[in-house]
N, C-alpha and C positions, 0 to 999 in steps of 0.2 A: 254632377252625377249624370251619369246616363242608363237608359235604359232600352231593354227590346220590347216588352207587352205591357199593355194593362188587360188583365183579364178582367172579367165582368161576371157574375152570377155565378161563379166557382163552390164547387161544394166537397171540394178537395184537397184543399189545401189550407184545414183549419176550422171551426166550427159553425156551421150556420152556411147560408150564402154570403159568398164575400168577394171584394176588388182584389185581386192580387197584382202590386208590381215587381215586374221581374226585371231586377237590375243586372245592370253589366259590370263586370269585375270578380275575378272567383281565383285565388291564388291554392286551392287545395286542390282541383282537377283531378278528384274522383274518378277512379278507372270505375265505368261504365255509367256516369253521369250521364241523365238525359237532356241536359240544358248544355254540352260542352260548346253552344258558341254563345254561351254568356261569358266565358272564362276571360276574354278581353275588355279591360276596364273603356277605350277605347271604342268600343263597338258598339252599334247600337242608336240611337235617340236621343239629343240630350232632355234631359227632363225638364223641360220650360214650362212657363204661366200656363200654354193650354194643358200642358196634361196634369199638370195640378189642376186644374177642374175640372177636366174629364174624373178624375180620381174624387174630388169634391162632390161631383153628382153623382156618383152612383151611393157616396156614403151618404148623402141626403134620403136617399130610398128608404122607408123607414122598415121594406125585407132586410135589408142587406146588414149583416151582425157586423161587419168590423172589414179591417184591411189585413192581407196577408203579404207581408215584405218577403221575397226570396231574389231569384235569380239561378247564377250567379253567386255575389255573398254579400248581403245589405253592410256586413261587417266591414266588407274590406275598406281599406282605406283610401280610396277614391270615389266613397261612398259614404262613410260614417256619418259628417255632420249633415253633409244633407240630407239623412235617413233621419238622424236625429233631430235636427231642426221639420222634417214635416212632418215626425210624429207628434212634437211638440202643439203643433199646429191642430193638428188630427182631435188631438186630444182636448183642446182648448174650444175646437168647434164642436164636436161630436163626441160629447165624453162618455157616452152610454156605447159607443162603437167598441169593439175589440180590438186588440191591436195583437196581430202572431207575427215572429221572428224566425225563418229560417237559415241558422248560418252551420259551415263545417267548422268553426269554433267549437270549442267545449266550454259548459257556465262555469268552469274553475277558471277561465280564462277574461270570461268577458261581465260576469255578474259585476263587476266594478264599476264599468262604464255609466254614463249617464241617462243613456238613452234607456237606461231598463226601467228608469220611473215609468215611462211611459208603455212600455212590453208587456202584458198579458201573458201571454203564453210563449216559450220560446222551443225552439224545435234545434238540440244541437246535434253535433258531432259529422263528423264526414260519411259519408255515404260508403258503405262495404259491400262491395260487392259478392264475396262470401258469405254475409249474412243479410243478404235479399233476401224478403220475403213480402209478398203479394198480401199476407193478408192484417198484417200491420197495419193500426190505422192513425193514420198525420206522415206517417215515418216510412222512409222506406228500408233500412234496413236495422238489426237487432240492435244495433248498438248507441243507435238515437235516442233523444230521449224527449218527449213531451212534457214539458218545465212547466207548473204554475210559477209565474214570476214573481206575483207581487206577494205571494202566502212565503215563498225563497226569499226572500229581500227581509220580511218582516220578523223572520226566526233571527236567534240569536247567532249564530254562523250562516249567514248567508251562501258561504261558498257550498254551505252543503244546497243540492236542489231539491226540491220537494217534487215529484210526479206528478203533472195534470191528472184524478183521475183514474191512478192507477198507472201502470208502465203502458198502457194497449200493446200487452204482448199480443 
């Protein structure tokens, strides 16, 4: 896996303050994306021992509510199990941490996977430029949708999602 940032004290991207990493790889290339040079899986960082504990110390903070996976697309497939093997992780060390997922997947697509035991919250669909709007919140535009994961997972059709929350129209 690679990536370009670790953000730090983020209050934007998910609930509370939080670590966000922003991975490299993004195969949906949302017309007006603000991350378009994460779009290359190749680009970027590789994610090694240090910044696994860069990313370990700040979720030691006992501020900091959880980690927020983006980029790019934690989903895509030059990403998956190492996203999923350090949520794994994440989870095992610091299980009171949140863990939010932002991918241009949709949950009818990806609620399968394995990695959502470990997902909190998940932030889907591709970013629409037509339906931008500033005062959305997690989301940037109408047609995303802010997931509780594990309350989705536990109903009898998981594929349907349950809204963190409410939609934050």
């Amino acid at each position: 896996m690679r990536y370009h940032n670790i953000t730090k004290d983020d209050m934007l991207n998910g609930d509370g303050l939080r670590v966000v990493l922003w991975v490299a790889g993004c195969t949906h290339c949302c017309k007006e994306c603000h991350n378009p040079f994460t779009w290359d899986p190749d680009g970027g960082l590789a994610f090694d021992e240090a910044a696994k504990q860069e990313v370990f110390a700040q979720l030691k903070k006992p501020y900091i509510s959880g980690i927020t996976f983006s980029g790019g697309d934690p989903l895509h497939s030059a990403n998956r199990l190492d996203v999923r093997c350090l949520m794994e992780e994440i989870k095992d060390k610091y299980p009171e941490k949140t863990i939010w997922l932002y991918t241009g997947d949709s949950w009818e697509d990806v609620w399968h996977y394995s990695m959502m035991k470990y997902v909190d919250v998940l932030v889907d669909g591709e970013f629409k430029n037509e339906l931008k709007d500033g005062k959305l919140h997690w989301k940037g535009s109408k047609n995303q949708r802010v997931i509780d994961v594990k309350k989705s997972l536990e109903q009898t059709d998981p594929s349907i999602p349950i809204l963190h929350c409410g939609d934050y129209a």
